[in-house]
Backbone atoms as SQL, in Angstrom:
CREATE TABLE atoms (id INTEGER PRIMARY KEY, chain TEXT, resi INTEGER, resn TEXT, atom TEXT, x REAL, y REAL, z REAL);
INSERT INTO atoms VALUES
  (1, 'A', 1, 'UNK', 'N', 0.837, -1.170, 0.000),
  (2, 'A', 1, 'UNK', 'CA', 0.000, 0.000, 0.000),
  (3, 'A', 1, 'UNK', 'C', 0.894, 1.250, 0.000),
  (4, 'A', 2, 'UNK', 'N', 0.474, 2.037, -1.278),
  (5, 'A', 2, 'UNK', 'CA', 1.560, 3.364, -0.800),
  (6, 'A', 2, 'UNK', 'C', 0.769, 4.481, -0.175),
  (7, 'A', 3, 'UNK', 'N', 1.547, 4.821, 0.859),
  (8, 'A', 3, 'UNK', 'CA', 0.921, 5.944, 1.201),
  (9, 'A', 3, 'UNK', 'C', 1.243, 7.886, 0.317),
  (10, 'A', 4, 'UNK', 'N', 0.237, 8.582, 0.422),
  (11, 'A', 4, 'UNK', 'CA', 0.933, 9.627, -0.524),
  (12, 'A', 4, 'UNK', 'C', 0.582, 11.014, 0.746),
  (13, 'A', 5, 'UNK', 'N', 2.427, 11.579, 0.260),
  (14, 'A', 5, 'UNK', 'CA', 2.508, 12.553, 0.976),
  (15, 'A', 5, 'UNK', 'C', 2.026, 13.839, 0.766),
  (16, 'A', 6, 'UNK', 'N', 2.409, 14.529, 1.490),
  (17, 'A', 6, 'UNK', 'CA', 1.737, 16.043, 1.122),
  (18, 'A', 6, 'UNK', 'C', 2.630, 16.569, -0.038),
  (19, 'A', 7, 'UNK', 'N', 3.951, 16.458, 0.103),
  (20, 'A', 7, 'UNK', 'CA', 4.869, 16.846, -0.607),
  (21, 'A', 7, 'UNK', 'C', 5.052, 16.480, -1.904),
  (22, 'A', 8, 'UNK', 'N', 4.456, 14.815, -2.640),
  (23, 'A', 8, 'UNK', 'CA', 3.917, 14.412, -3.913),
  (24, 'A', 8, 'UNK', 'C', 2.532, 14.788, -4.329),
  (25, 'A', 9, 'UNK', 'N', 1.884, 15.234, -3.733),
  (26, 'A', 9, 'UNK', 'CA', 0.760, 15.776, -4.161),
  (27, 'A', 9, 'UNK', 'C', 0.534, 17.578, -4.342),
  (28, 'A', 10, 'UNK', 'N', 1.521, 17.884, -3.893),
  (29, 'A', 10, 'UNK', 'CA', 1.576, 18.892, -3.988),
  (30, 'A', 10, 'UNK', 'C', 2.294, 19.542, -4.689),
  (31, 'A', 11, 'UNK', 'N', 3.179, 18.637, -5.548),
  (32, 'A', 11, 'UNK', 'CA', 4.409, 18.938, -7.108),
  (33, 'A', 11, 'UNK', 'C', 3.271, 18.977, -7.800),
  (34, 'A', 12, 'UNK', 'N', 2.542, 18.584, -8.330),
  (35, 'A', 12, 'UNK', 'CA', 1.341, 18.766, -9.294),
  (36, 'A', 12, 'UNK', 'C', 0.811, 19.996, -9.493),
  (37, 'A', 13, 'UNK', 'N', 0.246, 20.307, -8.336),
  (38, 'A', 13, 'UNK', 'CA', -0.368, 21.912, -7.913),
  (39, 'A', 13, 'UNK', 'C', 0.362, 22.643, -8.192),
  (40, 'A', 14, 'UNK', 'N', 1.278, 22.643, -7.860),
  (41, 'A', 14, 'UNK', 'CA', 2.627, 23.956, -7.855),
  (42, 'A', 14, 'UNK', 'C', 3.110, 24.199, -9.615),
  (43, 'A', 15, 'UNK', 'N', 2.992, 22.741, -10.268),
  (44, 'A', 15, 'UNK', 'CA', 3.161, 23.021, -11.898),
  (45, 'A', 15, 'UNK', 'C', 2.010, 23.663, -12.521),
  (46, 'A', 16, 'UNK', 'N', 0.805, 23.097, -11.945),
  (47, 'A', 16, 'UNK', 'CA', -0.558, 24.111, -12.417),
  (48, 'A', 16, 'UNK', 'C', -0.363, 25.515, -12.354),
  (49, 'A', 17, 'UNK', 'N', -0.065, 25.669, -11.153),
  (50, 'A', 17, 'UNK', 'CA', -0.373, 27.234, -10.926),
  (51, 'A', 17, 'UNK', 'C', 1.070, 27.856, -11.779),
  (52, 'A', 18, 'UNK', 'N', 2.423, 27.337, -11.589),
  (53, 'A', 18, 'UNK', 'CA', 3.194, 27.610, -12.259),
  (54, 'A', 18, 'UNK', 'C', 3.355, 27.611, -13.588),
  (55, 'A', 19, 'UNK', 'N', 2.652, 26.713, -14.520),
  (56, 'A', 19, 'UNK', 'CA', 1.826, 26.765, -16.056),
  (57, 'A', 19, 'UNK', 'C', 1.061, 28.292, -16.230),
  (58, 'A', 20, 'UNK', 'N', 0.069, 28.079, -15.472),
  (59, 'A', 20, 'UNK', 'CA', -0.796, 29.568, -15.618),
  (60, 'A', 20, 'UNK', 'C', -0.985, 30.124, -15.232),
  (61, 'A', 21, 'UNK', 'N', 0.596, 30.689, -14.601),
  (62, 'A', 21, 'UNK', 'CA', 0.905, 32.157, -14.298),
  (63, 'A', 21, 'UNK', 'C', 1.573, 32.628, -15.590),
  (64, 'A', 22, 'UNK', 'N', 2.384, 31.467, -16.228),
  (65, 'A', 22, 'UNK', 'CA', 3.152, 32.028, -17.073),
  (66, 'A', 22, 'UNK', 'C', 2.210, 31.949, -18.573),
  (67, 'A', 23, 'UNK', 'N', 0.855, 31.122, -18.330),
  (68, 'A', 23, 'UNK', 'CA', 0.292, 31.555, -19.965),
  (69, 'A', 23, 'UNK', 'C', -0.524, 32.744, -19.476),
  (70, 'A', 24, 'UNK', 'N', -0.224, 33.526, -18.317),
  (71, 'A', 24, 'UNK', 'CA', -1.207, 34.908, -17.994),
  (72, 'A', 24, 'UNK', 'C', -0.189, 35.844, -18.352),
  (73, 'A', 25, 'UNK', 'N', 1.062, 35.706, -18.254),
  (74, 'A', 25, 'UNK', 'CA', 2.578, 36.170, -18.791),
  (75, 'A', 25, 'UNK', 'C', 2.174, 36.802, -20.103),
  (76, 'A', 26, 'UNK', 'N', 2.454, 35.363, -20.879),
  (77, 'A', 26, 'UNK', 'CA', 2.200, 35.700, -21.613),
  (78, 'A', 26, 'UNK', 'C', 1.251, 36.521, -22.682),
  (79, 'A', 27, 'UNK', 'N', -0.129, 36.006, -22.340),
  (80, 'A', 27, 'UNK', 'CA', -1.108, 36.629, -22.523),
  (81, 'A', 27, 'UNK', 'C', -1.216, 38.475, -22.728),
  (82, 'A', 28, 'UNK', 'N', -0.700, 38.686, -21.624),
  (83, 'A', 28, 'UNK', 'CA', -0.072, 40.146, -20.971),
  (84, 'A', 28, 'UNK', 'C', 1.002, 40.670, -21.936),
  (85, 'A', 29, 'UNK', 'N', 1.402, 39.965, -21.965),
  (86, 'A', 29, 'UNK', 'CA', 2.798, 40.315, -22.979),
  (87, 'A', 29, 'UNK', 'C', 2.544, 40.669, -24.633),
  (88, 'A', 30, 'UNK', 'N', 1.979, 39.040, -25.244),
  (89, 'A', 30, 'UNK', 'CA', 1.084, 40.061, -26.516),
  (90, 'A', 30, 'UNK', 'C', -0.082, 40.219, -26.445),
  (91, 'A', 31, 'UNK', 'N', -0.091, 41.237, -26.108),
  (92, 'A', 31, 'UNK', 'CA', -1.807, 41.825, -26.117),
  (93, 'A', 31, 'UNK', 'C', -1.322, 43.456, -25.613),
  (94, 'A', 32, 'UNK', 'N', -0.084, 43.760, -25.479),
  (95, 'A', 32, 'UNK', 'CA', 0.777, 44.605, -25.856),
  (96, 'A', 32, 'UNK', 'C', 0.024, 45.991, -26.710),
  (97, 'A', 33, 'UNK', 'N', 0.622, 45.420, -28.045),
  (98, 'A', 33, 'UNK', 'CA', 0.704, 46.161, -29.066),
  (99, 'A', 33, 'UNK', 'C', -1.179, 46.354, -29.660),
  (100, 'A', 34, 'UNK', 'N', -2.081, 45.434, -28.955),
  (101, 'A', 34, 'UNK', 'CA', -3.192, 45.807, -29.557),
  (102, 'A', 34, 'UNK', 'C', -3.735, 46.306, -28.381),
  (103, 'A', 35, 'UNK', 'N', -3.888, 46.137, -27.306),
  (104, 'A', 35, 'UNK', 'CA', -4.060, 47.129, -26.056),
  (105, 'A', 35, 'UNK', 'C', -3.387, 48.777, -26.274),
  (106, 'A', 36, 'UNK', 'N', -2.175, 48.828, -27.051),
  (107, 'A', 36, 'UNK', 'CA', -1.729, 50.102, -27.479),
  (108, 'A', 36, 'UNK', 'C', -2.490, 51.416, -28.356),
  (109, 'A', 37, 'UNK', 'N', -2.559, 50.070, -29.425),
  (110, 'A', 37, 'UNK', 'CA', -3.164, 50.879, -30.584),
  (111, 'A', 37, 'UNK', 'C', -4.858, 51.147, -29.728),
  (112, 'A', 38, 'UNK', 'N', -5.610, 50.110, -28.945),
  (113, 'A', 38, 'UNK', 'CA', -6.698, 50.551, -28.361),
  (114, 'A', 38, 'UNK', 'C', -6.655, 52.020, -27.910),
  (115, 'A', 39, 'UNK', 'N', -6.048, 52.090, -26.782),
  (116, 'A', 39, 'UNK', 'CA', -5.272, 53.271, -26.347),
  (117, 'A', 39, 'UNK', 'C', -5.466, 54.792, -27.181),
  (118, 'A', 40, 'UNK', 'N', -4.279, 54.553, -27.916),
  (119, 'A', 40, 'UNK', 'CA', -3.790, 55.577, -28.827),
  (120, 'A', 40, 'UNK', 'C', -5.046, 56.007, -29.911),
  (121, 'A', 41, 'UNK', 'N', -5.786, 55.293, -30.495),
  (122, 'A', 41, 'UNK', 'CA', -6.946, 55.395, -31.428),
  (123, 'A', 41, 'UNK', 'C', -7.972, 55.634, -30.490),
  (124, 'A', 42, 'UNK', 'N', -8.236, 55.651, -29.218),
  (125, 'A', 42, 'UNK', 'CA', -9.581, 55.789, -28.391),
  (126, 'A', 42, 'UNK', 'C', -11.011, 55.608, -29.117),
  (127, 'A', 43, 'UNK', 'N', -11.553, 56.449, -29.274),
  (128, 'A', 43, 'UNK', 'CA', -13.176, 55.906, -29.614),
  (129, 'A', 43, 'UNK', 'C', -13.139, 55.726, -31.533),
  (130, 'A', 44, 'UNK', 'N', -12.137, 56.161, -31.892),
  (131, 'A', 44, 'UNK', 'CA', -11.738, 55.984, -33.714),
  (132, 'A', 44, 'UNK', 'C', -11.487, 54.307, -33.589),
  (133, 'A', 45, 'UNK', 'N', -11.065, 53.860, -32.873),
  (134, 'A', 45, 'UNK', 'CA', -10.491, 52.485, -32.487),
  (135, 'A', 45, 'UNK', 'C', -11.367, 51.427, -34.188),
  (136, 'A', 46, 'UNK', 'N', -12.701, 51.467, -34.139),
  (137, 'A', 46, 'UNK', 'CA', -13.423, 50.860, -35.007),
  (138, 'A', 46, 'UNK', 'C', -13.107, 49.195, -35.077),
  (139, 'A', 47, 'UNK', 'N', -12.525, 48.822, -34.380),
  (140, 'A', 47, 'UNK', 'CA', -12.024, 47.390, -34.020),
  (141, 'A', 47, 'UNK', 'C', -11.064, 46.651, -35.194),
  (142, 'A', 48, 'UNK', 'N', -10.162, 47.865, -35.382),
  (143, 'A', 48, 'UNK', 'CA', -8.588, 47.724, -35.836),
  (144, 'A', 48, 'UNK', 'C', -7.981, 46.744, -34.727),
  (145, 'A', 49, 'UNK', 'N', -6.752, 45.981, -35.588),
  (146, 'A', 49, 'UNK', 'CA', -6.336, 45.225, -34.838),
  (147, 'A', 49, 'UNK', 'C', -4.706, 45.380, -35.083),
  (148, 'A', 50, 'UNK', 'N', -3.901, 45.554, -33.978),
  (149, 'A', 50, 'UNK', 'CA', -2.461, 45.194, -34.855),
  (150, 'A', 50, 'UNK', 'C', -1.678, 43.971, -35.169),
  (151, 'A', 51, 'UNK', 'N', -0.818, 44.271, -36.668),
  (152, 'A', 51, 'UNK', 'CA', -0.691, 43.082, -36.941),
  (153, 'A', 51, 'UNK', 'C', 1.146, 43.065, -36.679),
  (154, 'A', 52, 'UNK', 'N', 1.286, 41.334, -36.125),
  (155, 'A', 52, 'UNK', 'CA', 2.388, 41.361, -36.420),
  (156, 'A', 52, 'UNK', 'C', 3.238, 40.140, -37.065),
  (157, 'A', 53, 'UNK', 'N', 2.260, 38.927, -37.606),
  (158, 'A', 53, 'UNK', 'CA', 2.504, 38.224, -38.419),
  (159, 'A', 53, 'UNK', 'C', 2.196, 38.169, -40.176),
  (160, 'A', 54, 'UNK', 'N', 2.676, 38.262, -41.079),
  (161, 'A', 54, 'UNK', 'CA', 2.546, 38.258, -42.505),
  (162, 'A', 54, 'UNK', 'C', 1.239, 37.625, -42.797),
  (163, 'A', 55, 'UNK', 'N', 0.750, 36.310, -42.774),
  (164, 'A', 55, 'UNK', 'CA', -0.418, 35.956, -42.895),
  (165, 'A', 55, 'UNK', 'C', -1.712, 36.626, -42.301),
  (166, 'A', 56, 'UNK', 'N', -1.316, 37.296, -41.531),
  (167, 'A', 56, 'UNK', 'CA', -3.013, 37.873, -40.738),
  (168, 'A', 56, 'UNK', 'C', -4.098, 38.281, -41.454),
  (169, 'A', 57, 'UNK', 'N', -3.305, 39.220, -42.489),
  (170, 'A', 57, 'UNK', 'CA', -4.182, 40.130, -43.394),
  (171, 'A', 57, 'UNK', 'C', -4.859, 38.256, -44.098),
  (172, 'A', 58, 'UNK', 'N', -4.463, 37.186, -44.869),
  (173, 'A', 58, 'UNK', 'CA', -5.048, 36.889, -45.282),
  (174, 'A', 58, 'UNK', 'C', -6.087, 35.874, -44.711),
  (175, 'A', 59, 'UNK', 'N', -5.704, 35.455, -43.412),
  (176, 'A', 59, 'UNK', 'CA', -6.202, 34.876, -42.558),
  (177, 'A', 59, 'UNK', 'C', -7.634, 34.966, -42.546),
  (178, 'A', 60, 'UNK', 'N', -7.433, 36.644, -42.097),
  (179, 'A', 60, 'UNK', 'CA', -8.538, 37.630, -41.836),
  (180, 'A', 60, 'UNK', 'C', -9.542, 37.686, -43.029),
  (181, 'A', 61, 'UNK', 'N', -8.984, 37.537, -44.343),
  (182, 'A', 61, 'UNK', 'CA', -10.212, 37.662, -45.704),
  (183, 'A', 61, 'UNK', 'C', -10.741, 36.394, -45.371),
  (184, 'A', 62, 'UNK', 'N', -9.814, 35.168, -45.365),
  (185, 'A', 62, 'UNK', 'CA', -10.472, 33.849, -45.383),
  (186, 'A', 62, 'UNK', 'C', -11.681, 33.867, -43.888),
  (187, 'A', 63, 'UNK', 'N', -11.278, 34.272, -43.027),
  (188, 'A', 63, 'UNK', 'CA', -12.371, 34.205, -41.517),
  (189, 'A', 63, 'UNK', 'C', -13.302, 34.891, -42.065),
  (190, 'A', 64, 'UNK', 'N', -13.201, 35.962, -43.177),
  (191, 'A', 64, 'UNK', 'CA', -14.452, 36.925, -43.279),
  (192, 'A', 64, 'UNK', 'C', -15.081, 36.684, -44.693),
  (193, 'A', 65, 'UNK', 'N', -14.828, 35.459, -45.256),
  (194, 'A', 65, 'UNK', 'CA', -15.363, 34.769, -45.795),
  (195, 'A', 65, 'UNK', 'C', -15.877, 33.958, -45.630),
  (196, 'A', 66, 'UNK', 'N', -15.750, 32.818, -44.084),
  (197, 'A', 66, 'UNK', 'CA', -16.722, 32.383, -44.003),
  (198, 'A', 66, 'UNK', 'C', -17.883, 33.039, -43.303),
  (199, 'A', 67, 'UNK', 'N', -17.288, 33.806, -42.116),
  (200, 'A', 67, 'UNK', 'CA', -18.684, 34.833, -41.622),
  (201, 'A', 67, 'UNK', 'C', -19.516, 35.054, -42.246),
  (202, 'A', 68, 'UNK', 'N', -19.330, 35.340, -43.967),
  (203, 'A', 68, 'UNK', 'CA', -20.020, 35.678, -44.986),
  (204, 'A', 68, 'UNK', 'C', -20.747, 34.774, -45.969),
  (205, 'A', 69, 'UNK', 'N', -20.784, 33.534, -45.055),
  (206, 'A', 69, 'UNK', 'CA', -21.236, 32.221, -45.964),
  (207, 'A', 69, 'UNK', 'C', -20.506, 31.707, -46.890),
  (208, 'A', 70, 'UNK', 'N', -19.435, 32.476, -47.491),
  (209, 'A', 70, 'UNK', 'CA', -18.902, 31.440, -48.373),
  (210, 'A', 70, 'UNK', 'C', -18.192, 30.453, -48.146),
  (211, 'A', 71, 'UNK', 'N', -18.129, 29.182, -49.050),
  (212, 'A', 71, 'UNK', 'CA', -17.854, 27.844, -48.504),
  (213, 'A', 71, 'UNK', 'C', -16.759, 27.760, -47.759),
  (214, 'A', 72, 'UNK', 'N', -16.145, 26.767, -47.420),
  (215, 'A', 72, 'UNK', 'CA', -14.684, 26.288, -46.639),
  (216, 'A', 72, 'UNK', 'C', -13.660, 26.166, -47.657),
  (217, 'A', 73, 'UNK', 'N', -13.789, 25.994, -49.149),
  (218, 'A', 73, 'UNK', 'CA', -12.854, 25.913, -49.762),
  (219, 'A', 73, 'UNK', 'C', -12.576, 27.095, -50.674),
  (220, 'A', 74, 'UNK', 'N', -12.633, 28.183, -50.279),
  (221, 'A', 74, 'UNK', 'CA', -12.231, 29.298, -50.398),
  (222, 'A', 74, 'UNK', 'C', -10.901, 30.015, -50.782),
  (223, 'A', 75, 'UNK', 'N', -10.315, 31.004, -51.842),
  (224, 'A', 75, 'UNK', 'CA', -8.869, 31.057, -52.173),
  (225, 'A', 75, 'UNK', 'C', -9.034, 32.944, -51.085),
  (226, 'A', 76, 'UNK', 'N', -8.550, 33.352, -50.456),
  (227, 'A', 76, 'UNK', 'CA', -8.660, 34.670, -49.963),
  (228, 'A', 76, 'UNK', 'C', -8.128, 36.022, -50.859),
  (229, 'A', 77, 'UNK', 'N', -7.027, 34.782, -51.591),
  (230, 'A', 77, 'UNK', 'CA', -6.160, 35.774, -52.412),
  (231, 'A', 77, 'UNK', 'C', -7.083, 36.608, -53.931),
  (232, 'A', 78, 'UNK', 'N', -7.676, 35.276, -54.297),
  (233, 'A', 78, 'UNK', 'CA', -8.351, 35.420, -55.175),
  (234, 'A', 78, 'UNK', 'C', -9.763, 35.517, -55.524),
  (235, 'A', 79, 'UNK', 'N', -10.332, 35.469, -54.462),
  (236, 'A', 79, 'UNK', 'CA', -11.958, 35.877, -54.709),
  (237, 'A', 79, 'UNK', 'C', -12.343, 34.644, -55.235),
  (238, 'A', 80, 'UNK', 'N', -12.089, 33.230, -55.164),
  (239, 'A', 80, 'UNK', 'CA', -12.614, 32.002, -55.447),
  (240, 'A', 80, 'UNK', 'C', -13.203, 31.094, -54.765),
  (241, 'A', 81, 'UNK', 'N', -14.238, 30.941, -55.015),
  (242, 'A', 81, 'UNK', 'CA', -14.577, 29.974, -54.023),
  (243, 'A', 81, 'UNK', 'C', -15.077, 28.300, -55.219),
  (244, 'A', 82, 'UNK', 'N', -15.285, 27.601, -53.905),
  (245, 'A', 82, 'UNK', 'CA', -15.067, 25.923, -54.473),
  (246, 'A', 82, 'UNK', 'C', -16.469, 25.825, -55.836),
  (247, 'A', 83, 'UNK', 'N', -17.378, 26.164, -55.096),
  (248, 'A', 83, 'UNK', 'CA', -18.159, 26.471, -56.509),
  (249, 'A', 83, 'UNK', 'C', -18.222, 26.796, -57.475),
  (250, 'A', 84, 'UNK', 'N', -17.513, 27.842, -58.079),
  (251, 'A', 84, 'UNK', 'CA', -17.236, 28.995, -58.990),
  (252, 'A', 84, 'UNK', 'C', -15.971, 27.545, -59.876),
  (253, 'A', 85, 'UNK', 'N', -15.180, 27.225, -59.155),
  (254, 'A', 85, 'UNK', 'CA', -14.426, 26.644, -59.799),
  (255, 'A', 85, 'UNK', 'C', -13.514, 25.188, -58.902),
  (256, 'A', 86, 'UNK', 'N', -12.907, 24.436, -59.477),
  (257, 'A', 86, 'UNK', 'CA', -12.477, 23.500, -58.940),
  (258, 'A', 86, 'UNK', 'C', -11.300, 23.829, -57.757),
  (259, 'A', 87, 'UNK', 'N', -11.141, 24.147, -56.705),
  (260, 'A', 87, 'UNK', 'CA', -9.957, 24.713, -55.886),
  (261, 'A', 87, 'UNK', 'C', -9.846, 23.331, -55.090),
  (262, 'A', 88, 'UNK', 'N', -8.586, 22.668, -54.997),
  (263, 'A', 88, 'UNK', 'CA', -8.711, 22.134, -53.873),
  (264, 'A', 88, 'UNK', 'C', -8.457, 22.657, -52.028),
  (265, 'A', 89, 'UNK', 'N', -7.714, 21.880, -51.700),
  (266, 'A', 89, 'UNK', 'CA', -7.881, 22.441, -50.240),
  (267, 'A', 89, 'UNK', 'C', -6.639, 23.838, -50.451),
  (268, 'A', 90, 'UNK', 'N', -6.585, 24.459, -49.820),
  (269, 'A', 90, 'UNK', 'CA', -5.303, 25.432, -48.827),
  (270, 'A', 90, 'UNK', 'C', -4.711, 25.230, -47.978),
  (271, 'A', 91, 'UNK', 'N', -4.386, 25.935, -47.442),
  (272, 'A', 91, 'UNK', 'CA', -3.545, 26.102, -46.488),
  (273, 'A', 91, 'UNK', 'C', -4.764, 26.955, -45.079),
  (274, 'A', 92, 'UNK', 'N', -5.293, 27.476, -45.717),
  (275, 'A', 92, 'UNK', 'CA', -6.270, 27.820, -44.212),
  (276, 'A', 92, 'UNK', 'C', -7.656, 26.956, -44.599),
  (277, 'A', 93, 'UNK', 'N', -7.846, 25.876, -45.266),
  (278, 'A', 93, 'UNK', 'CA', -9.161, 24.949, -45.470),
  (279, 'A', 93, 'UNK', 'C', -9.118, 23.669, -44.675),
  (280, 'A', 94, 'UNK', 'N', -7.478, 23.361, -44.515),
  (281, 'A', 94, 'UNK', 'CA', -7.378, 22.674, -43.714),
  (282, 'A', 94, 'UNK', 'C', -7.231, 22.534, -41.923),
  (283, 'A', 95, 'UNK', 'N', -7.529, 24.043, -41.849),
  (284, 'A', 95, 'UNK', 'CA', -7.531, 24.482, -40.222),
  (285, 'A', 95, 'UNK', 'C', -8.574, 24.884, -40.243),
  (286, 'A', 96, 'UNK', 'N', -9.480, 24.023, -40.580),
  (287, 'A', 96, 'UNK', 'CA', -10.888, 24.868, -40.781),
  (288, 'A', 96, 'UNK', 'C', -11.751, 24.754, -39.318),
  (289, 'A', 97, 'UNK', 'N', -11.171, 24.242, -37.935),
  (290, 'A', 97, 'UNK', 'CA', -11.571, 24.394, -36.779),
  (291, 'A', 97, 'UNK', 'C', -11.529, 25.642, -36.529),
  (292, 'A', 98, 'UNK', 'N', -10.120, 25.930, -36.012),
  (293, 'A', 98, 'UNK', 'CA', -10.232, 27.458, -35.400),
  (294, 'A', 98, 'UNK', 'C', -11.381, 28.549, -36.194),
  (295, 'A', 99, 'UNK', 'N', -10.825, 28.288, -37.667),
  (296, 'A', 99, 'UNK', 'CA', -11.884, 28.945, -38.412),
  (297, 'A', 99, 'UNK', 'C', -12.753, 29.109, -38.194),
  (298, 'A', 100, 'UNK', 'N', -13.778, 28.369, -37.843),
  (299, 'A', 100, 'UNK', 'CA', -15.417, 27.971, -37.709),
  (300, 'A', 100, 'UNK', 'C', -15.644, 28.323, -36.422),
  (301, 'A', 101, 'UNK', 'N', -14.719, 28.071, -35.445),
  (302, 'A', 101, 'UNK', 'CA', -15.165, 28.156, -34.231),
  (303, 'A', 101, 'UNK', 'C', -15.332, 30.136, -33.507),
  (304, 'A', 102, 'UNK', 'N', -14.323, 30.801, -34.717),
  (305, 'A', 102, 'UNK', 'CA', -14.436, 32.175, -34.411),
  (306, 'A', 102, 'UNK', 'C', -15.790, 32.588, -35.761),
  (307, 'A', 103, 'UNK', 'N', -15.829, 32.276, -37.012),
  (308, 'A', 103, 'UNK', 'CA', -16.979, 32.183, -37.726),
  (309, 'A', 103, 'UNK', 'C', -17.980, 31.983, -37.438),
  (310, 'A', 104, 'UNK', 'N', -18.737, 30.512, -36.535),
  (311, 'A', 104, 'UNK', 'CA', -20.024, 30.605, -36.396),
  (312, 'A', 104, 'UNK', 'C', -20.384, 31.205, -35.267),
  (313, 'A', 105, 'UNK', 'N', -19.731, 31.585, -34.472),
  (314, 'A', 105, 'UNK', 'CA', -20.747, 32.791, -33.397),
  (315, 'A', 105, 'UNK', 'C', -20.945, 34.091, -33.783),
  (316, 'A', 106, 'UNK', 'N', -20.051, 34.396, -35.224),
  (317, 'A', 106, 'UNK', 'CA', -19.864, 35.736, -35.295),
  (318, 'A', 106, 'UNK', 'C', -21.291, 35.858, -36.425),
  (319, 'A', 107, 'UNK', 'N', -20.871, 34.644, -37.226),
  (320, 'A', 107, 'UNK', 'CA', -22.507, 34.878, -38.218),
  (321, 'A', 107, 'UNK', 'C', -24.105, 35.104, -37.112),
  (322, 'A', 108, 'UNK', 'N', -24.091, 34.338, -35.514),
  (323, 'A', 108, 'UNK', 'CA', -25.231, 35.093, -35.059),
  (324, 'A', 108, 'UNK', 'C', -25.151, 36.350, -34.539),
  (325, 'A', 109, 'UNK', 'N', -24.467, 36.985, -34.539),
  (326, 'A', 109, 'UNK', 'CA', -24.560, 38.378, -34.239),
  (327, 'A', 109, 'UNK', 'C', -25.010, 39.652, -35.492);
């Protein structure tokens, strides 16, 4: 029979809280530069966002294409969608979770 101490049960806890302090770190950390621009733009703000990865901008057409009903197999670059013409998948068709999951709450609003 093992018995369990306070001191093994309590390495567990101490990595929890030590995990998410540091994804609150982080969190804090980028959210930076769009907490800034909030700031600095005050009520002009219009729900600008800053960017600091290369893909965002197209990210952002493809998310606001589906908000907009058009299908999942979608080109952002090009105004194509799977209907119109044969496209296969992408590169953002195949992450089509995150996608959907910020897409369909936004289509009920």
């Amino acid at each position: 029979m093992k018995i369990m101490t306070q001191s093994s049960s309590a390495a567990p806890d101490l990595r929890w809280r030590l995990g998410l302090i540091a994804a609150a770190i982080i969190v804090v950390i980028t959210s930076i530069p769009q907490i800034g621009l909030i700031v600095k733009r005050g009520s002009e703000w219009h729900g600008s966002y800053a960017l600091i990865d290369f893909d965002e901008l197209s990210y952002s057409a493809y998310l606001n294409a589906l908000i907009h009903g058009r299908p999942r197999r979608n080109n952002p670059y090009l105004g194509r969608d799977s209907d119109q013409t044969n496209i296969g998948e992408s590169y953002f068709s195949i992450q089509f979770l995150p996608s959907y999951a910020i897409a369909l709450p936004a289509r009920s609003i």
